[in-house]
Backbone as ProteinMPNN parsed JSONL, in Angstrom:
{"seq_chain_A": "XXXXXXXXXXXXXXXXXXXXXXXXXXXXXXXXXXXXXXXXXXXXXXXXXXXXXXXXXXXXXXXXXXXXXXXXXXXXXXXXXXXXXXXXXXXXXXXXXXXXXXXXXXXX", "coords_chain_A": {"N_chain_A": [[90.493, 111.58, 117.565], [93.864, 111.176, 117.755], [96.541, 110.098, 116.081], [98.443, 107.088, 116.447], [101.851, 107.379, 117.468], [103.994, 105.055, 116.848], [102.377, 104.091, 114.297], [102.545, 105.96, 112.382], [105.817, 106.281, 112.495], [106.023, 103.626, 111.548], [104.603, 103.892, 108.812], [106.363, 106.321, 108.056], [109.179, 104.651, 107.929], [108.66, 102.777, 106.103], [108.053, 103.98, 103.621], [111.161, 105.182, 103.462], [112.736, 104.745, 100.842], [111.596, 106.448, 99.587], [112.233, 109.084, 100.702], [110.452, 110.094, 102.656], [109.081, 112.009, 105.095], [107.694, 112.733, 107.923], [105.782, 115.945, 109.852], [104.569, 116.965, 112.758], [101.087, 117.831, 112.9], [98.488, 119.473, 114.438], [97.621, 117.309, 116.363], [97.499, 114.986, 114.327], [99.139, 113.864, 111.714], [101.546, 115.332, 108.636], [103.213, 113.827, 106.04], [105.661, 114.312, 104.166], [106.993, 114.432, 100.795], [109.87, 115.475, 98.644], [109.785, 117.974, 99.231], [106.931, 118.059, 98.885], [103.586, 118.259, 100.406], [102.455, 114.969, 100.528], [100.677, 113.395, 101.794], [98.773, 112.622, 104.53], [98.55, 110.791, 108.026], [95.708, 110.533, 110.039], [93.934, 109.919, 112.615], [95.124, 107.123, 112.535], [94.648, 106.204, 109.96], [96.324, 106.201, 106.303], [96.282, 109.114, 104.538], [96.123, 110.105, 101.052], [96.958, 112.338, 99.093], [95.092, 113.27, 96.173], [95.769, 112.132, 92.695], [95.688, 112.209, 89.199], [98.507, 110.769, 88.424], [98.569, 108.856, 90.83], [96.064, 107.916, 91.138], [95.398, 106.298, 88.926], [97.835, 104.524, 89.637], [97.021, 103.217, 91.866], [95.22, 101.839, 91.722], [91.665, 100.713, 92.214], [90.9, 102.549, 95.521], [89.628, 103.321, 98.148], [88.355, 106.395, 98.935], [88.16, 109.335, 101.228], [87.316, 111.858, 103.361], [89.924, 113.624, 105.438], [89.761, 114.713, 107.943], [86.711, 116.393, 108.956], [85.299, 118.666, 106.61], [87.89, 118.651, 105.136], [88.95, 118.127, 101.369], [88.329, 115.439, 99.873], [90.506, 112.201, 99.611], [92.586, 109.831, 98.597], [92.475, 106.801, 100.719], [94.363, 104.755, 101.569], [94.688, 101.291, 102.422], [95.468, 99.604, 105.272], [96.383, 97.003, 104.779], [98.14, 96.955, 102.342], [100.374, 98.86, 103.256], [102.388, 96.647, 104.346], [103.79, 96.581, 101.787], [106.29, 98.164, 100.687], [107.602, 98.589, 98.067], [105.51, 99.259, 96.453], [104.249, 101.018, 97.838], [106.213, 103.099, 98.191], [106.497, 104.053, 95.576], [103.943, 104.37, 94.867], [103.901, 107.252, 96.352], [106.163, 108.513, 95.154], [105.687, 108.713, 92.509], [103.134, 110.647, 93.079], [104.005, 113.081, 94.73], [105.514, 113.74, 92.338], [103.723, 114.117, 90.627], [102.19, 116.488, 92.035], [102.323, 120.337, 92.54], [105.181, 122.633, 93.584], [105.401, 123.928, 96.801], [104.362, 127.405, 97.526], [106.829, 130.082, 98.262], [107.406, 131.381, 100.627], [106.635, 134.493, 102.333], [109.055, 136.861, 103.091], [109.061, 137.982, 106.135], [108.379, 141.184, 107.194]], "CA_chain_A": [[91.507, 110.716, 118.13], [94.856, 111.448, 117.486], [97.21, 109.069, 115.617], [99.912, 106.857, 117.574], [103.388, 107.717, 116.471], [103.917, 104.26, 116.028], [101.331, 103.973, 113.251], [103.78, 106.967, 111.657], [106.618, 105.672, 112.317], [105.91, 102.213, 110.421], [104.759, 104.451, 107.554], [107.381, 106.307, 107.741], [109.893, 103.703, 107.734], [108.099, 101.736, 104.973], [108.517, 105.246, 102.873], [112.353, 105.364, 103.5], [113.417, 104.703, 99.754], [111.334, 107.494, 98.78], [112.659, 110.435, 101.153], [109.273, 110.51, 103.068], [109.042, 112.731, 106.516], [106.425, 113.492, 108.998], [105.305, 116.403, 110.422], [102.956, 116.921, 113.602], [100.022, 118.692, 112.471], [97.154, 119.302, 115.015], [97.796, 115.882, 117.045], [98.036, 114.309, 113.726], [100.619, 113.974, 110.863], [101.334, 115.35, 107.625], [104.022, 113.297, 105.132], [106.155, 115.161, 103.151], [108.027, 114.288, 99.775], [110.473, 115.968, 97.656], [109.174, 119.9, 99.392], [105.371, 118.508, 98.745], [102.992, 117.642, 101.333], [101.689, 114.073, 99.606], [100.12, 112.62, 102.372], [98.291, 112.619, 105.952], [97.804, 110.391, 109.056], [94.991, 110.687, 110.477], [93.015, 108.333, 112.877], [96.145, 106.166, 111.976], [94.884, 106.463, 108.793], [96.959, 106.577, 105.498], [95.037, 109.842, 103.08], [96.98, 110.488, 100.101], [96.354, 113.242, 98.283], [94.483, 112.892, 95.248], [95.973, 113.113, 91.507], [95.494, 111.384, 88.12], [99.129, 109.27, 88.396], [97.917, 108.1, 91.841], [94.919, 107.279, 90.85], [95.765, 105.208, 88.01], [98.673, 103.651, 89.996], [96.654, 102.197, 92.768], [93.717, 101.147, 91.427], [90.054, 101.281, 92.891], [90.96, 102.632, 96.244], [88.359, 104.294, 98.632], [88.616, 107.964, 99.045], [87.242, 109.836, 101.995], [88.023, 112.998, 103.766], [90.769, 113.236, 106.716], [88.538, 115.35, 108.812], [85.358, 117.644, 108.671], [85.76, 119.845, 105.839], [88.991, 118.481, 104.096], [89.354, 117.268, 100.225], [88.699, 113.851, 99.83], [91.83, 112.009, 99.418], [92.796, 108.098, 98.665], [92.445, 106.162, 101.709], [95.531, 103.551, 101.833], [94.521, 100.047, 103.314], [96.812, 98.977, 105.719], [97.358, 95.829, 104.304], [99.119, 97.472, 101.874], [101.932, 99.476, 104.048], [103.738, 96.225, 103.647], [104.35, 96.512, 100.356], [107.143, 99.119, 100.873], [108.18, 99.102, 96.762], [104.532, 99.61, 95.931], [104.006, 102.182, 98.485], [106.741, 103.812, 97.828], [106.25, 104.053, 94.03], [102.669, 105.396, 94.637], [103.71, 108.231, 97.191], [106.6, 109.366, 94.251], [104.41, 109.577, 91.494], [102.141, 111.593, 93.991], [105.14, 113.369, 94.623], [105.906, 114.447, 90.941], [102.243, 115.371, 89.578], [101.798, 117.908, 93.003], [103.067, 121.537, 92.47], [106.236, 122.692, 94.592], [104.947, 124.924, 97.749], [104.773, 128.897, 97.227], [107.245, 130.361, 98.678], [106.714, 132.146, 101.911], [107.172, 135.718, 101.606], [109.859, 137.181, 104.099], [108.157, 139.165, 107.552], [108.82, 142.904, 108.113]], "C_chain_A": [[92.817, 110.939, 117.375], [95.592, 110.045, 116.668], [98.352, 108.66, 116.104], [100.763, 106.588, 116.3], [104.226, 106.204, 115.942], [103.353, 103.724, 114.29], [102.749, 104.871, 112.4], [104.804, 106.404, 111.621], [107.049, 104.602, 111.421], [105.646, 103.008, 109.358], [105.876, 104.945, 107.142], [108.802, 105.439, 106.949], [109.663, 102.683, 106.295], [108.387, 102.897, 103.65], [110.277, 105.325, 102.817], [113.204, 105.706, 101.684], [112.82, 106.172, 99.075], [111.392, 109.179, 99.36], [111.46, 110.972, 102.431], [109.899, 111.071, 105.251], [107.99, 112.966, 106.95], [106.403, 114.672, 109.485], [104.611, 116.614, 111.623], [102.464, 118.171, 113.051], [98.572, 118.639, 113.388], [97.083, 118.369, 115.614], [97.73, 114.647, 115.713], [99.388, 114.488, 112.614], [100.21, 114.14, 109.185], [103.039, 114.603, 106.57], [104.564, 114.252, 103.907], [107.034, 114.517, 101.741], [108.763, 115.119, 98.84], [109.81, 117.847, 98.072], [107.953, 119.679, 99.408], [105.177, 118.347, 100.09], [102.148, 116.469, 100.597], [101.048, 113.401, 100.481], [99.619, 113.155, 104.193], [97.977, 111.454, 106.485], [97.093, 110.883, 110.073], [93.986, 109.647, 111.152], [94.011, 107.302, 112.633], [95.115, 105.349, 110.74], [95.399, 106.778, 107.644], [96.256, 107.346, 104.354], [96.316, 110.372, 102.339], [96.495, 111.199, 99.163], [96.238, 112.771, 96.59], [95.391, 113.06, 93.848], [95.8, 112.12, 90.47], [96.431, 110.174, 88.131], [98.812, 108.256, 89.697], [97.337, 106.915, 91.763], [95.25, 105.736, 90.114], [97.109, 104.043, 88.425], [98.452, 102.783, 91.212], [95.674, 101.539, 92.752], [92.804, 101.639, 91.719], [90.849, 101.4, 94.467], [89.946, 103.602, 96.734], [88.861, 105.612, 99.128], [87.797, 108.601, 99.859], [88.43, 110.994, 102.537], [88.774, 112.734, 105.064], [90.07, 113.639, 107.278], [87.785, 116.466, 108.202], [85.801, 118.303, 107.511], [87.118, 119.766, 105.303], [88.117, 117.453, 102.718], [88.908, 116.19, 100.653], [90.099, 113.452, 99.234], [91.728, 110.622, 99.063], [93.483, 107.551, 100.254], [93.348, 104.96, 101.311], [95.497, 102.631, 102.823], [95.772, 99.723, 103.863], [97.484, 97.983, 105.66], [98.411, 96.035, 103.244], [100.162, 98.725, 101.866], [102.789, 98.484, 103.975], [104.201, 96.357, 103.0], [105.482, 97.907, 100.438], [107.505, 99.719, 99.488], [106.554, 99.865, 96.602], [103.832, 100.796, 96.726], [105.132, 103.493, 98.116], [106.85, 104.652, 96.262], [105.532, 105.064, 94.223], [103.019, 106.923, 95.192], [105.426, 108.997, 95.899], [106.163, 109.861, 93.199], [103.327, 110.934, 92.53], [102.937, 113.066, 93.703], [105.142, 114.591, 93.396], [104.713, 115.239, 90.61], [101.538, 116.86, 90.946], [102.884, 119.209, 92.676], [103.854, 121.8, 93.476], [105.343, 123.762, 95.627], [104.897, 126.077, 97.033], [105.731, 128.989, 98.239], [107.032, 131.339, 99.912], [107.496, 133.862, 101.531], [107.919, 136.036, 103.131], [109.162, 138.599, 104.921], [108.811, 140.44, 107.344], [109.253, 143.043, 109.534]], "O_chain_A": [[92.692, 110.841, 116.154], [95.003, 108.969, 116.772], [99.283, 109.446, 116.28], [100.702, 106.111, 115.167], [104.917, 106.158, 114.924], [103.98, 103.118, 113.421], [103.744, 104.31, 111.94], [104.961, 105.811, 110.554], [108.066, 104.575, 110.729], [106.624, 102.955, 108.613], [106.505, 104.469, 106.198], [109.254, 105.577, 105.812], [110.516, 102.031, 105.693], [109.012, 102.455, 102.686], [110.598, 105.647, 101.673], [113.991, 106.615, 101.421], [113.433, 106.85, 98.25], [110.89, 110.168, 98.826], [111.582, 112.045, 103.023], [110.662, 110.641, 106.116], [107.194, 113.524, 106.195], [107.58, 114.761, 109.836], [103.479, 116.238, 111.318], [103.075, 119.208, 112.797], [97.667, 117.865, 113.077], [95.865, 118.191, 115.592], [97.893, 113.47, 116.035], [100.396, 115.168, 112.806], [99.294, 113.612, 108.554], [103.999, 115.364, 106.688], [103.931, 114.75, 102.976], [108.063, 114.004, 102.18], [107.971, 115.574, 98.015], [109.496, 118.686, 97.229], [107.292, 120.633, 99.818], [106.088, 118.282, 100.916], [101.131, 116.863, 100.026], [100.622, 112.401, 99.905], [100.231, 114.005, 104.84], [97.199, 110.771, 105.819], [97.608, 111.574, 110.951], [93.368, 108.774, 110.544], [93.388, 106.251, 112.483], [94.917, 104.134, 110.695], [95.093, 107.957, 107.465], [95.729, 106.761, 103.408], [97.285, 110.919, 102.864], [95.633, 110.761, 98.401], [97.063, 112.116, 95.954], [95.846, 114.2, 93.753], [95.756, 110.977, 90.925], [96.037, 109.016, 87.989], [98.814, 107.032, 89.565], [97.586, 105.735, 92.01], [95.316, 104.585, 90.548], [97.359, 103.021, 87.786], [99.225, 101.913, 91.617], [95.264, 100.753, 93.606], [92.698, 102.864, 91.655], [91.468, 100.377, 94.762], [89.458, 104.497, 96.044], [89.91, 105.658, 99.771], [86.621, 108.617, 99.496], [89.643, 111.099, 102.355], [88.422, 111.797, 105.781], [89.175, 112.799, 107.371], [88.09, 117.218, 107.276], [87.015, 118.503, 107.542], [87.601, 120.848, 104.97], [87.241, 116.591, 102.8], [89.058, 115.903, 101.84], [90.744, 114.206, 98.506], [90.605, 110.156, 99.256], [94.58, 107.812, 100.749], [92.783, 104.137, 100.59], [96.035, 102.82, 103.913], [96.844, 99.581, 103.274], [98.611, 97.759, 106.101], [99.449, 95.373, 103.244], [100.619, 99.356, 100.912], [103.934, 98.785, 103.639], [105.414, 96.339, 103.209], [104.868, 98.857, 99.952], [107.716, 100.927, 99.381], [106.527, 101.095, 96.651], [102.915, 101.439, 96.214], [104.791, 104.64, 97.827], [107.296, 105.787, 96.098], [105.838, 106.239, 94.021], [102.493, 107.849, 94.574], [105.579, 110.209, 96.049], [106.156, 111.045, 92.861], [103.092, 112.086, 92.165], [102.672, 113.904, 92.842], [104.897, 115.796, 93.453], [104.59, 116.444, 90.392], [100.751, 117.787, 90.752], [104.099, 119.03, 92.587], [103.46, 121.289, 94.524], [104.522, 124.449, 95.019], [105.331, 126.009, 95.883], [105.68, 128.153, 99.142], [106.138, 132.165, 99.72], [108.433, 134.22, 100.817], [107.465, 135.56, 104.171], [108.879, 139.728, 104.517], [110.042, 140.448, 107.384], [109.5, 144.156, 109.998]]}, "name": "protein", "num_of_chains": 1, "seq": "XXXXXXXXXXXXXXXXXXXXXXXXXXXXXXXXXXXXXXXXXXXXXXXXXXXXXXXXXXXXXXXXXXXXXXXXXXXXXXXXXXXXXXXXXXXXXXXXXXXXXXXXXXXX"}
């Protein structure tokens, strides 16, 4: 099941202070910060990729995979998308401890 662009949107929007963008990816969405990729909706699901400041900055949160054969990730309750500072916080730390892309190498 695909994820309605609403659902995105409100994330989005709730992300604002921290630069956050969407993607479509496959009928769902991938969240971008600062060049990373720190996040996916899925299922209008919030999965945030995994990392130590994360971790430690959201507490016990449940961690499951976006689909078949992905990573597990931190699953983000939707009661806390209000929290816009505290979402936003978590998804810059994310942010910082992920490595910048490789660079794509230029076609022939």
């Amino acid at each position: 099941m695909a994820s309605d662009t609403r659902t995105v949107g409100f994330i989005v929007d709730q992300l604002a202070s921290a630069g956050v963008s969407a993607k479509p990816m496959f009928g769902e969405y991938g969240l971008y910060c600062d060049g990373r990729m720190v996040a996916m909706v899925c299922d209008d699901r919030l999965f945030l990729k995994p990392t130590d400041a994360g971790r430690a900055f959201a507490g016990a949160v449940e961690e499951a995979s976006p689909y078949p054969g992905a990573k597990p990730c931190l699953v983000i309750d939707p009661d806390r998308w209000d929290d816009s500072d505290w979402l936003g916080e978590l998804v810059r730390l994310t942010a910082a401890a992920l490595p910048l892309p490789k660079p794509s190498k230029a076609k022939r």
